[in-house]
Chimera marker file (.cmm) of the C-alpha trace (Angstrom):
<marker_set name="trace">
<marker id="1" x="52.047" y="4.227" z="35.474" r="1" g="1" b="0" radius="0.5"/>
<marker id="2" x="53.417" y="6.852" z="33.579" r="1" g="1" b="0" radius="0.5"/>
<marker id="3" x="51.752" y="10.438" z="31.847" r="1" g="1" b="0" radius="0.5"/>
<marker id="4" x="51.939" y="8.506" z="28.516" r="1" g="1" b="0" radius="0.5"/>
<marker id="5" x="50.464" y="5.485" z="29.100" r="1" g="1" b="0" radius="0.5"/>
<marker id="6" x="47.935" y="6.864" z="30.724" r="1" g="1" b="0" radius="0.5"/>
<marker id="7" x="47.793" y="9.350" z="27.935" r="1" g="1" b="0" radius="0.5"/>
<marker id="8" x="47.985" y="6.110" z="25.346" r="1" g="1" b="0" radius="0.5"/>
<marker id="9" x="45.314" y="4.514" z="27.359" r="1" g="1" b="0" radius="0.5"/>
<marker id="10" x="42.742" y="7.842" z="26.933" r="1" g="1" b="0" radius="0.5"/>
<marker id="11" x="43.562" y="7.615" z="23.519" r="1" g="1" b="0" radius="0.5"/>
<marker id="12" x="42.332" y="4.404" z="22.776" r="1" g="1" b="0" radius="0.5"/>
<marker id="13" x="39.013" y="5.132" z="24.937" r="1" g="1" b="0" radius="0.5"/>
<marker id="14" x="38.636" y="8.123" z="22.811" r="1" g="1" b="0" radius="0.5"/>
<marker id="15" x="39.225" y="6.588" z="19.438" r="1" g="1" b="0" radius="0.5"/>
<marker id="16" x="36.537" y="3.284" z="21.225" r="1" g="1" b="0" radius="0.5"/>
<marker id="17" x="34.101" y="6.218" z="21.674" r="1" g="1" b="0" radius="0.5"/>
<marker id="18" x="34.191" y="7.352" z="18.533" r="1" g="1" b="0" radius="0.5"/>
<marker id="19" x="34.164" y="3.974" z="17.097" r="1" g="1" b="0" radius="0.5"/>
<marker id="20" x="30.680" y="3.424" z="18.875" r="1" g="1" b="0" radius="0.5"/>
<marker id="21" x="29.122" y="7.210" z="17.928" r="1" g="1" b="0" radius="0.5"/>
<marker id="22" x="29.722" y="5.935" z="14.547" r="1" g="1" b="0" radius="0.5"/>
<marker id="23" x="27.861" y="3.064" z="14.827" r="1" g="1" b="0" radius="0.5"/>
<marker id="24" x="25.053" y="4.548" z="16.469" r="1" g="1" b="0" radius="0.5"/>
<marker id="25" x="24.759" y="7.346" z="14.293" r="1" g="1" b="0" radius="0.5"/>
<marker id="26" x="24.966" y="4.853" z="11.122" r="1" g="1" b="0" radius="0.5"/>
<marker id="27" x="21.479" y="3.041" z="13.401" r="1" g="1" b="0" radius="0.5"/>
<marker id="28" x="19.646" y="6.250" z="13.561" r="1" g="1" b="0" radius="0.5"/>
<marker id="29" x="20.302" y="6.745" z="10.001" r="1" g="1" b="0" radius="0.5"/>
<marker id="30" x="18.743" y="3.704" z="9.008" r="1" g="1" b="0" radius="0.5"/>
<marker id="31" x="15.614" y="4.104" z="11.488" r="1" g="1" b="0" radius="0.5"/>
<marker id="32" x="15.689" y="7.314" z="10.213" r="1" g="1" b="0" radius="0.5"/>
<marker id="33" x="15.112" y="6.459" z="6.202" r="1" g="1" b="0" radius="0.5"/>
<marker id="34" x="12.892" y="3.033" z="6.987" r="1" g="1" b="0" radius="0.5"/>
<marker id="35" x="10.958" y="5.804" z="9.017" r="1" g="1" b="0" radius="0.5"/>
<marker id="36" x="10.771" y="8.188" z="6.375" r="1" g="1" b="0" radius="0.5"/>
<marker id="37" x="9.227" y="5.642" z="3.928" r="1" g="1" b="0" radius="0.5"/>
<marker id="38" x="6.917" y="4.457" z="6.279" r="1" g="1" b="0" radius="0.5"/>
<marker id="39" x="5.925" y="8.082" z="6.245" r="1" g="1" b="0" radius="0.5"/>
<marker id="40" x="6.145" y="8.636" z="2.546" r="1" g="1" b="0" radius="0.5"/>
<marker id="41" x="4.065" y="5.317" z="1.998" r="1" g="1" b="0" radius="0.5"/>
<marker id="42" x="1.399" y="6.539" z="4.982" r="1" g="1" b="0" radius="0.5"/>
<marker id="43" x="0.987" y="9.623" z="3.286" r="1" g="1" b="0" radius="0.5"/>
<marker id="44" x="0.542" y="8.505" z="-0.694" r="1" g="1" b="0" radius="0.5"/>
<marker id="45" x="-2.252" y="6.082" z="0.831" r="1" g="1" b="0" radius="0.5"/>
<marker id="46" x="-4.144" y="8.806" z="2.795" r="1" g="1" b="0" radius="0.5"/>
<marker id="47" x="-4.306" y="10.910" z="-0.520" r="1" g="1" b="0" radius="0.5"/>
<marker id="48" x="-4.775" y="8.392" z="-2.179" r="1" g="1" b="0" radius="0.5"/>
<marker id="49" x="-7.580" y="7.727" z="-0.028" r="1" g="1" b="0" radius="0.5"/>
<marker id="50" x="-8.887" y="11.034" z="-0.373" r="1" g="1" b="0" radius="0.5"/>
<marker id="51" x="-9.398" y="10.506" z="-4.436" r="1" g="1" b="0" radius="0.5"/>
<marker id="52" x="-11.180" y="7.289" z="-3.913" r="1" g="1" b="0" radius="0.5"/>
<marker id="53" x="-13.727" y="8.968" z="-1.739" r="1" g="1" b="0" radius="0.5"/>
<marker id="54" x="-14.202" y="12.025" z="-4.315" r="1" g="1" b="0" radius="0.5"/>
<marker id="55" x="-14.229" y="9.690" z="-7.156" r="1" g="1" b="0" radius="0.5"/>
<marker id="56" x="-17.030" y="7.890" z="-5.142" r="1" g="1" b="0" radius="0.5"/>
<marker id="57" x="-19.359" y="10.951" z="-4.468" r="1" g="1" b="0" radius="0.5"/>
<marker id="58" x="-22.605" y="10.277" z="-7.212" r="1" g="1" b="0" radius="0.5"/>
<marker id="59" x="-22.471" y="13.648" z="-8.717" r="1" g="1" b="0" radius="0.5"/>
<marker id="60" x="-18.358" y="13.139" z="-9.214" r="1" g="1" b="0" radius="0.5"/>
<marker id="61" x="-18.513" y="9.715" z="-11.241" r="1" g="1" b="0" radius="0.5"/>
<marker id="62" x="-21.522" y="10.719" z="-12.747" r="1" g="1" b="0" radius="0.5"/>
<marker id="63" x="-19.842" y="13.691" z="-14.589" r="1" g="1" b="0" radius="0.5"/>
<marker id="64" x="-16.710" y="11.141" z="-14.962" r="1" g="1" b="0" radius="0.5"/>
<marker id="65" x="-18.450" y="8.447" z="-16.736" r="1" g="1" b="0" radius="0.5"/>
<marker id="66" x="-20.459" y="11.450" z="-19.200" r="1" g="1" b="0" radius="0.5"/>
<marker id="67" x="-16.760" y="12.736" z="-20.079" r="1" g="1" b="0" radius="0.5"/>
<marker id="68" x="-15.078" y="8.788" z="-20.717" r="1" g="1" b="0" radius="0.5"/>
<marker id="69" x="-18.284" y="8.423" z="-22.843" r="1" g="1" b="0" radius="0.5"/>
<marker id="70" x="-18.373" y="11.349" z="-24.588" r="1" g="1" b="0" radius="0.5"/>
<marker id="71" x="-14.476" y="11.517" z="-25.399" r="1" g="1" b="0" radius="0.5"/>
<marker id="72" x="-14.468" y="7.503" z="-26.500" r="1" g="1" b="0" radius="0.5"/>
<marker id="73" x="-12.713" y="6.595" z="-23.633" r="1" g="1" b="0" radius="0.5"/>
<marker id="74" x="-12.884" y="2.554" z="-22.609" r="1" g="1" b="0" radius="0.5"/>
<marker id="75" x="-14.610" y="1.455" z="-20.091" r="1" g="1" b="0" radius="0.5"/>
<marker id="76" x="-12.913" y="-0.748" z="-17.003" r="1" g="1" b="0" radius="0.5"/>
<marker id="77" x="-13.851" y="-4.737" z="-17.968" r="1" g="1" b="0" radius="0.5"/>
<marker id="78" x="-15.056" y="-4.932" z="-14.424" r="1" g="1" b="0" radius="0.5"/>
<marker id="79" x="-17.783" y="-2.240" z="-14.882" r="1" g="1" b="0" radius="0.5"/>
<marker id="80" x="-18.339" y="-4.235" z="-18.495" r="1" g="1" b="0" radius="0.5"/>
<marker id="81" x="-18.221" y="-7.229" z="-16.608" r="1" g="1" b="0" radius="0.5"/>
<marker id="82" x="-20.966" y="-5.964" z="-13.728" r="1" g="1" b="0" radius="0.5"/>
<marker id="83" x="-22.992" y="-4.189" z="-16.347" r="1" g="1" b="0" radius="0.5"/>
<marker id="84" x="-23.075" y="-7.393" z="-18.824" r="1" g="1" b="0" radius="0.5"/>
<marker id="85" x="-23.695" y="-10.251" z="-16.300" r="1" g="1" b="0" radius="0.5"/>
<marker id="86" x="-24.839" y="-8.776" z="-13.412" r="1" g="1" b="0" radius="0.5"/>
<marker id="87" x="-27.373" y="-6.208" z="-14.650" r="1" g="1" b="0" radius="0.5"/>
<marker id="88" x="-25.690" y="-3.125" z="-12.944" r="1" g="1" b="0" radius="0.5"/>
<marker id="89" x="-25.621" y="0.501" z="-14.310" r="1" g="1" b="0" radius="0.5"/>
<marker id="90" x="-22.664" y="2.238" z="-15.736" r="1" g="1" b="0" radius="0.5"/>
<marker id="91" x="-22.872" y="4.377" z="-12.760" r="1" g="1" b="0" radius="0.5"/>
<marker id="92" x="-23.197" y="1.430" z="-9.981" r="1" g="1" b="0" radius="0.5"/>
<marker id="93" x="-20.519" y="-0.644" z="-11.160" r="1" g="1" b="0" radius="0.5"/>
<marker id="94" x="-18.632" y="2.375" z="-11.372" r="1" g="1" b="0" radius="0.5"/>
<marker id="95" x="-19.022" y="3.434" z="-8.004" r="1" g="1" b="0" radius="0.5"/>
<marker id="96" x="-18.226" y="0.032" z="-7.089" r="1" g="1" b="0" radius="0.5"/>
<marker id="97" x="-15.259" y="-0.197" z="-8.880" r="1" g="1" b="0" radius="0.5"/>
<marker id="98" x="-14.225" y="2.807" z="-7.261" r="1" g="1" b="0" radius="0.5"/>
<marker id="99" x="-14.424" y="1.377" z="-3.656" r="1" g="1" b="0" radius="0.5"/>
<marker id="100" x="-12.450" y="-1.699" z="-4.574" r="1" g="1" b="0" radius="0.5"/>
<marker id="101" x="-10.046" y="0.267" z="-6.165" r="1" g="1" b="0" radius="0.5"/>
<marker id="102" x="-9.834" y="2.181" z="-2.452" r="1" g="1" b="0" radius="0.5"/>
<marker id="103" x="-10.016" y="-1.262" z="-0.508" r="1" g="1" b="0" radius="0.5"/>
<marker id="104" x="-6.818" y="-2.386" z="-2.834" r="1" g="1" b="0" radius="0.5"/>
<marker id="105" x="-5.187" y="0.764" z="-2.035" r="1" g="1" b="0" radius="0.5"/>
<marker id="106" x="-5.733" y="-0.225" z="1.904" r="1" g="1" b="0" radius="0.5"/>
<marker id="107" x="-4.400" y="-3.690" z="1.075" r="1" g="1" b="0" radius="0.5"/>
<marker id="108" x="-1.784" y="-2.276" z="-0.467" r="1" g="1" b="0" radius="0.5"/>
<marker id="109" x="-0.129" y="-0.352" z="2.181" r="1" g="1" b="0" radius="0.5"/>
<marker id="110" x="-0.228" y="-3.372" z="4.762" r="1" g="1" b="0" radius="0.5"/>
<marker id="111" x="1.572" y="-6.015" z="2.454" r="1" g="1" b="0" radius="0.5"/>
<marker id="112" x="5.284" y="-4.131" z="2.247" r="1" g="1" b="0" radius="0.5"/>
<marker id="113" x="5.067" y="-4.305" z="5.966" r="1" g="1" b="0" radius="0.5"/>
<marker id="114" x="3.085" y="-7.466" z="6.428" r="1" g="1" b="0" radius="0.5"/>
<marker id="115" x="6.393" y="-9.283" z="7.811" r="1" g="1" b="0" radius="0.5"/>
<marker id="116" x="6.564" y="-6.694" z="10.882" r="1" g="1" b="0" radius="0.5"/>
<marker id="117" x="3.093" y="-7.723" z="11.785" r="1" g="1" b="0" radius="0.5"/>
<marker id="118" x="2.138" y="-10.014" z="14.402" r="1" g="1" b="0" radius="0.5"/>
<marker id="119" x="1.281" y="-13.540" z="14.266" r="1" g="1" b="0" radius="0.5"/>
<marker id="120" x="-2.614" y="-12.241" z="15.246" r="1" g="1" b="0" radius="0.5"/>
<marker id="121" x="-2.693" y="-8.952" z="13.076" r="1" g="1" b="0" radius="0.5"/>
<marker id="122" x="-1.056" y="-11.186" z="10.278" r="1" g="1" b="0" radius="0.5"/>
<marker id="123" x="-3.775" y="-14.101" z="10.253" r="1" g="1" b="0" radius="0.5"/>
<marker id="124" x="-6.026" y="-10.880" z="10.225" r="1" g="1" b="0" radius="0.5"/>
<marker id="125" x="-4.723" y="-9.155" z="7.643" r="1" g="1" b="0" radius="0.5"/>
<marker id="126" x="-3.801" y="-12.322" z="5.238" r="1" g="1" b="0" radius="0.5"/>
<marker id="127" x="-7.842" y="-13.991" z="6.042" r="1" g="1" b="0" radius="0.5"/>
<marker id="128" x="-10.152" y="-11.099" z="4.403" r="1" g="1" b="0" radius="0.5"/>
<marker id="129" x="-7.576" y="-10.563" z="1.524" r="1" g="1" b="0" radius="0.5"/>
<marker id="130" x="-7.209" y="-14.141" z="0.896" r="1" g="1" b="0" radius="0.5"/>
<marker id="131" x="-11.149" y="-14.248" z="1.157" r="1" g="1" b="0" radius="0.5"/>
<marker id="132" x="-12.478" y="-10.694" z="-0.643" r="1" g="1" b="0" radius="0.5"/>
<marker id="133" x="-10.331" y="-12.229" z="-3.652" r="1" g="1" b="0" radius="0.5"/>
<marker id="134" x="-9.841" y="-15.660" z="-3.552" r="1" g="1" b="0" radius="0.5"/>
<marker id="135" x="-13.893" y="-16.746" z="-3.757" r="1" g="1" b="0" radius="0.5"/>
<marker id="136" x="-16.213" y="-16.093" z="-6.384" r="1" g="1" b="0" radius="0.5"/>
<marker id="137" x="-18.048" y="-12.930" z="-6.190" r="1" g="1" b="0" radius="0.5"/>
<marker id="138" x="-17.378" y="-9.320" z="-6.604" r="1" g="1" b="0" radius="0.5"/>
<marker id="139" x="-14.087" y="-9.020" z="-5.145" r="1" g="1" b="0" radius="0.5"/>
<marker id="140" x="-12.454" y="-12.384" z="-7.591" r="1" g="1" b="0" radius="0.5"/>
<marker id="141" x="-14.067" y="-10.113" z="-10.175" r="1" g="1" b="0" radius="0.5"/>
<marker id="142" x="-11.988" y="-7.378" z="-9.727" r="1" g="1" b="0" radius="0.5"/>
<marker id="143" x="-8.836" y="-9.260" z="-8.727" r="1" g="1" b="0" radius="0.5"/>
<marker id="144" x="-9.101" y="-10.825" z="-12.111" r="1" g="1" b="0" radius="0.5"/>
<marker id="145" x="-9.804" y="-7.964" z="-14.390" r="1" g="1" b="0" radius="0.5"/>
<marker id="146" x="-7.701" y="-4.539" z="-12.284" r="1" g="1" b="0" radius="0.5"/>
<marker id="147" x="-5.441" y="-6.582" z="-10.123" r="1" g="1" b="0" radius="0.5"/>
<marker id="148" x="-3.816" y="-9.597" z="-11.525" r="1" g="1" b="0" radius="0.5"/>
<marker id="149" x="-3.044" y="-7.564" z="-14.960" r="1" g="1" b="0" radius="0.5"/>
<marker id="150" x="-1.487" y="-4.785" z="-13.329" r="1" g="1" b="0" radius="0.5"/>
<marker id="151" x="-0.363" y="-6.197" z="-9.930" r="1" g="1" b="0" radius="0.5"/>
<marker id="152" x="2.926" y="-6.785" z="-8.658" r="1" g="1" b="0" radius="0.5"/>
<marker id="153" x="3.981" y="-10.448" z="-7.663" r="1" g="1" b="0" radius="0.5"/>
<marker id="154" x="4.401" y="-9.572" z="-3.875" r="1" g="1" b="0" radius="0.5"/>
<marker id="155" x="1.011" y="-8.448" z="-3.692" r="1" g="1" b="0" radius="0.5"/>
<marker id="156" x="-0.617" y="-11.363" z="-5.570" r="1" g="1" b="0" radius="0.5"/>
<marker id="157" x="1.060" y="-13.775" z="-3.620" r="1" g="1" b="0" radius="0.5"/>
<marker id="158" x="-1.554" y="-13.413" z="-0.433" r="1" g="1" b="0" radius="0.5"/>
<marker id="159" x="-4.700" y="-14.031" z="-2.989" r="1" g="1" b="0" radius="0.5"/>
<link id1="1" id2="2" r="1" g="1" b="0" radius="0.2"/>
<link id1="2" id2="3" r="1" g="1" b="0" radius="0.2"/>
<link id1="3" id2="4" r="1" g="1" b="0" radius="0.2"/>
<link id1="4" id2="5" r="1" g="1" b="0" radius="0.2"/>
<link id1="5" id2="6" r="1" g="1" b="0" radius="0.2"/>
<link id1="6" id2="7" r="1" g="1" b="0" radius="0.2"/>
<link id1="7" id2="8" r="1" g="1" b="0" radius="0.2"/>
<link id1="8" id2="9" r="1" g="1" b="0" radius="0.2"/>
<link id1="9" id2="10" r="1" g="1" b="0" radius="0.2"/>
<link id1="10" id2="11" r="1" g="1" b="0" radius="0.2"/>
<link id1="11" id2="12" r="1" g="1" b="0" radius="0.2"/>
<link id1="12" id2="13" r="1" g="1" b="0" radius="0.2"/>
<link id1="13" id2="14" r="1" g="1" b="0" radius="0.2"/>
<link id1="14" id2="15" r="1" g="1" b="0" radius="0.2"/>
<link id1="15" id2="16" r="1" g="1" b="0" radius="0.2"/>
<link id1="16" id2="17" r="1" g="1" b="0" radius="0.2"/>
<link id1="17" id2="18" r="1" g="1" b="0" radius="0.2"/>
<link id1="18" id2="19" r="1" g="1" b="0" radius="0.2"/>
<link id1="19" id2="20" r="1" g="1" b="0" radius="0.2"/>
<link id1="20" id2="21" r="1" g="1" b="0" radius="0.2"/>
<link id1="21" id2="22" r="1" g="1" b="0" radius="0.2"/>
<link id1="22" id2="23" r="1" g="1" b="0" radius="0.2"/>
<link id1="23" id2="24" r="1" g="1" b="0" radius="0.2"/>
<link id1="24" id2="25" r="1" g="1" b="0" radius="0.2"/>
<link id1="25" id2="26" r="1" g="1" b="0" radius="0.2"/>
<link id1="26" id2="27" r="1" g="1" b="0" radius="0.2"/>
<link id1="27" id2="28" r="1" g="1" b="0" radius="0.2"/>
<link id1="28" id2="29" r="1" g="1" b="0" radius="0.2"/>
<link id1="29" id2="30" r="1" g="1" b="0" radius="0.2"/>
<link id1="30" id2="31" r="1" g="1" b="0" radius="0.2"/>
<link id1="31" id2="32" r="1" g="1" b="0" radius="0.2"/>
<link id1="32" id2="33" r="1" g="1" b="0" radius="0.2"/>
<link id1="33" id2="34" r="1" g="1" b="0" radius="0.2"/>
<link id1="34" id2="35" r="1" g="1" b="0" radius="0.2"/>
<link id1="35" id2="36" r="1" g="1" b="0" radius="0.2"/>
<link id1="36" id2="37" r="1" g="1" b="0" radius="0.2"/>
<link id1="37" id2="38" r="1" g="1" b="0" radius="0.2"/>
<link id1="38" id2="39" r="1" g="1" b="0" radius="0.2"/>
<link id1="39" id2="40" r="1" g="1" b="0" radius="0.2"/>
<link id1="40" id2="41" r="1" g="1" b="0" radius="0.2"/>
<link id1="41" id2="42" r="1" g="1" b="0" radius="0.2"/>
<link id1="42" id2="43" r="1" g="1" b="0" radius="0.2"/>
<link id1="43" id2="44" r="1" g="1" b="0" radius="0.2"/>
<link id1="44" id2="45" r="1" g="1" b="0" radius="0.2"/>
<link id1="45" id2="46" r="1" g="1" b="0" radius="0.2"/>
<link id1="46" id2="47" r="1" g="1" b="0" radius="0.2"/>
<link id1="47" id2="48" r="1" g="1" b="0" radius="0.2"/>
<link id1="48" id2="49" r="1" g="1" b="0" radius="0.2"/>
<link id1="49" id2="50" r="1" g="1" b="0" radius="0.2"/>
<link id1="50" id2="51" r="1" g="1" b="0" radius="0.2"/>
<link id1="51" id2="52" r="1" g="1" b="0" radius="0.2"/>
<link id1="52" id2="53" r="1" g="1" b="0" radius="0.2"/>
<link id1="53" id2="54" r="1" g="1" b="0" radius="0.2"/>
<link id1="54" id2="55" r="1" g="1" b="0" radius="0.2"/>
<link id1="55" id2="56" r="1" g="1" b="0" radius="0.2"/>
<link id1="56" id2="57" r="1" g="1" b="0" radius="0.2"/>
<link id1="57" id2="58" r="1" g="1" b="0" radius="0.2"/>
<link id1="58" id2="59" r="1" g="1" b="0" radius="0.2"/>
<link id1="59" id2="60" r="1" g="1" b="0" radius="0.2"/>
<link id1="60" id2="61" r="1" g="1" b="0" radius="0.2"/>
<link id1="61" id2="62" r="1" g="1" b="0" radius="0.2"/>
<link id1="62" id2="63" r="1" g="1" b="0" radius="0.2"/>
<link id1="63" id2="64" r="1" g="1" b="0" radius="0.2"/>
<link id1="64" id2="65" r="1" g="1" b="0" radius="0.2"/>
<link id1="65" id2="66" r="1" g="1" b="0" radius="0.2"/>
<link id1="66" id2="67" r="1" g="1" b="0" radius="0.2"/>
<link id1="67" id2="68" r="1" g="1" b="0" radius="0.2"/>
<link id1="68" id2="69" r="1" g="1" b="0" radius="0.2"/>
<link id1="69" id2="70" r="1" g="1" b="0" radius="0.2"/>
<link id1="70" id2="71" r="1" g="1" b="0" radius="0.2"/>
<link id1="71" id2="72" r="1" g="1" b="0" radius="0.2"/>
<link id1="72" id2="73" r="1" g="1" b="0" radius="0.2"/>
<link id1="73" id2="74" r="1" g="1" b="0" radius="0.2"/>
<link id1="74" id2="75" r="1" g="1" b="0" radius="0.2"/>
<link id1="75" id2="76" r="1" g="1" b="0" radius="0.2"/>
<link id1="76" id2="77" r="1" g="1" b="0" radius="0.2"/>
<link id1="77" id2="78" r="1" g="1" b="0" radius="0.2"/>
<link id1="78" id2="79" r="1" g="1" b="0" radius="0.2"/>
<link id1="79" id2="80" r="1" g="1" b="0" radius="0.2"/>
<link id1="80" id2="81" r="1" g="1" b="0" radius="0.2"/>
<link id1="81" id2="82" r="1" g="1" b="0" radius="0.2"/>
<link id1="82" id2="83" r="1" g="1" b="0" radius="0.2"/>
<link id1="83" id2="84" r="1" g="1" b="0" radius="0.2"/>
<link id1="84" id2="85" r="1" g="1" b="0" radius="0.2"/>
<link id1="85" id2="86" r="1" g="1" b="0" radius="0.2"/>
<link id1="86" id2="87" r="1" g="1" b="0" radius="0.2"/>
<link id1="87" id2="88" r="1" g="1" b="0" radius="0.2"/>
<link id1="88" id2="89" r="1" g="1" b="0" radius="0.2"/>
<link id1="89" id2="90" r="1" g="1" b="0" radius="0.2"/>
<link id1="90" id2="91" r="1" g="1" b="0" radius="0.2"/>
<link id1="91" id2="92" r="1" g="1" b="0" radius="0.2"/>
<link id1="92" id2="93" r="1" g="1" b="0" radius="0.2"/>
<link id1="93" id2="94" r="1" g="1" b="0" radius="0.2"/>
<link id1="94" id2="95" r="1" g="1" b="0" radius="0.2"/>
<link id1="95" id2="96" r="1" g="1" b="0" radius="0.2"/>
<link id1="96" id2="97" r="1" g="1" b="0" radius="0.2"/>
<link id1="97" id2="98" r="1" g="1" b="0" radius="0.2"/>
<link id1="98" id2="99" r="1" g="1" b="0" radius="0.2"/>
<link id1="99" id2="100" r="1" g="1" b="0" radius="0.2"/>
<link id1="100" id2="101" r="1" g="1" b="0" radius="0.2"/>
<link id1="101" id2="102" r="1" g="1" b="0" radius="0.2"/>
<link id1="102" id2="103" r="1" g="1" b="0" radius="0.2"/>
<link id1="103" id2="104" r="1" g="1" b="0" radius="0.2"/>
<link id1="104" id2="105" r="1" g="1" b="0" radius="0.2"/>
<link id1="105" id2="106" r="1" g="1" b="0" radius="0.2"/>
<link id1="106" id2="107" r="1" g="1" b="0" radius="0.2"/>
<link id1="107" id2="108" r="1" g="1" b="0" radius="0.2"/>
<link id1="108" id2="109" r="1" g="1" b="0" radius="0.2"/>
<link id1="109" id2="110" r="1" g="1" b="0" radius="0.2"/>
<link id1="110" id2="111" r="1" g="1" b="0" radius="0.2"/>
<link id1="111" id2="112" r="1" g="1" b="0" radius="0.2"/>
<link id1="112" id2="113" r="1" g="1" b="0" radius="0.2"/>
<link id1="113" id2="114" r="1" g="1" b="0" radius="0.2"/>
<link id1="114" id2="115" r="1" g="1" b="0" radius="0.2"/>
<link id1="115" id2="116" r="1" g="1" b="0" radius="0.2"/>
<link id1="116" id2="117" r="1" g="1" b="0" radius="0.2"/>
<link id1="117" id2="118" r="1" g="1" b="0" radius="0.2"/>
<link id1="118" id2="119" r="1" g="1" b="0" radius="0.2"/>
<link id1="119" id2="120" r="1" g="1" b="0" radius="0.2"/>
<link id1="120" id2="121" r="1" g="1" b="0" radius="0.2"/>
<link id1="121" id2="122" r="1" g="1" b="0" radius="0.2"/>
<link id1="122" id2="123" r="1" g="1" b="0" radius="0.2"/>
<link id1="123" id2="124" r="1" g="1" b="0" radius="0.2"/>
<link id1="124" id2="125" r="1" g="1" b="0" radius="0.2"/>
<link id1="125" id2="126" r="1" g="1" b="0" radius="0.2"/>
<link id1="126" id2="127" r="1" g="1" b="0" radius="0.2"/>
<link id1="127" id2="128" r="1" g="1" b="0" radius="0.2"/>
<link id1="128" id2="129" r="1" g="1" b="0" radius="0.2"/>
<link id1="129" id2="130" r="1" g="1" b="0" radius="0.2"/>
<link id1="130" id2="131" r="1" g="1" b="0" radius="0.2"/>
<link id1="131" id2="132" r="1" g="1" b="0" radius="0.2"/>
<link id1="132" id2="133" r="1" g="1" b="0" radius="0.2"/>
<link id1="133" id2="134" r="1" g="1" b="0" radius="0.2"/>
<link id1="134" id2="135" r="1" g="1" b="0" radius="0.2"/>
<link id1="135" id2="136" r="1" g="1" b="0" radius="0.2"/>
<link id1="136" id2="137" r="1" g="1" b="0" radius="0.2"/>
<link id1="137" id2="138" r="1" g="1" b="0" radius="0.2"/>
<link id1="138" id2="139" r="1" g="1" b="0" radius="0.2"/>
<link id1="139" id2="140" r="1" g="1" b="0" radius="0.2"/>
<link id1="140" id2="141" r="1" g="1" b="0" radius="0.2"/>
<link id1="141" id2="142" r="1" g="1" b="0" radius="0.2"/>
<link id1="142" id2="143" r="1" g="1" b="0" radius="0.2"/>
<link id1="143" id2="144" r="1" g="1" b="0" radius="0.2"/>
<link id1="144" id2="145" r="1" g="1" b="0" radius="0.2"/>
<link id1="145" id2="146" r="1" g="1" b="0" radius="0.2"/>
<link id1="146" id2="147" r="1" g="1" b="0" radius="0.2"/>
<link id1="147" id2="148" r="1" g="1" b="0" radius="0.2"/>
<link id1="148" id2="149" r="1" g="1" b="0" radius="0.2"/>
<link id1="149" id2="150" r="1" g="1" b="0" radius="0.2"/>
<link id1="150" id2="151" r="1" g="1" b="0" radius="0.2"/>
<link id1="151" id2="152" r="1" g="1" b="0" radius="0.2"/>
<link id1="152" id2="153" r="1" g="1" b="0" radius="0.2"/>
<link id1="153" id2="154" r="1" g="1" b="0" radius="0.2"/>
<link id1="154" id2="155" r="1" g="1" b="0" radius="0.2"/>
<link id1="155" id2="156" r="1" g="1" b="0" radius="0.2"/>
<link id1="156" id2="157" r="1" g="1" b="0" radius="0.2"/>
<link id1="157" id2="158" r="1" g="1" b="0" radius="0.2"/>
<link id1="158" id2="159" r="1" g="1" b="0" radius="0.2"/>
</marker_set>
């Protein structure tokens, strides 16, 4: 064998490595971004966490609901709803409101990602949601007055 086929033959290994590098490097990239949203999404629904609670403390929604009232704002037709047929106060339904709004948010970050779930963690995610807002009671309440007006498709579908 001569110097240049061998040299021919190194050639085409080099230009097969590089072929390959490519290929993994165009991988990584992808992990890399899928990652990154992951991370982005993770991180919007800890903050947003992190409202939800403050806007739950008494003292917080108290001084909330004297501002809405005072400036005219409207009210959420769930807390109308709770105050009107279920005898709650401004405050409690508001407080409520609050937490479902926070137990959405949880929901929320799951269902993007439900398909890399497992069969078990699936049936466990898609049972509660399918049960907090598919029967009567607090959570169908707020599924039909914050949710299903403002909710996107992909996120409906599991009620």
């Amino acid at each position: 064998m001569s110097w240049d086929a061998m040299a021919a033959i190194g050639q085409m290994l080099g230009s097969v490595a590089v072929l390959v590098t490519l290929v993994y490097l165009a991988i990584q990239v992808r992990h890399a971004r899928a990652e990154a949203g992951r991370a982005l999404s993770q991180g919007r629904g800890e903050a947003l966490r992190d409202i939800f609670a403050q806007q739950r403390d008494e003292r917080i929604n108290r001084l909330t609901l004297k501002a809405t009232a005072a400036l005219r704002g409207p009210t959420h037709p769930f807390t109308t709803a709770l105050v009107d047929q279920a005898g709650f106060t401004l405050e409690d339904a508001s407080l409520l409101l609050w937490n479902q709004i926070a137990w959405w948010n949880y929901f929320l970050q799951i269902i993007p990602r439900v398909d890399e779930l497992s069969a078990m963690e699936r049936t466990q995610f898609e049972v509660p949601i399918r049960s907090q807002y598919g029967q009567a009671g607090v959570g169908r309440l707020f599924f039909d007055t914050y949710i299903k007006p403002i909710g996107h498709t992909d996120a409906v579908r599991y009620i």
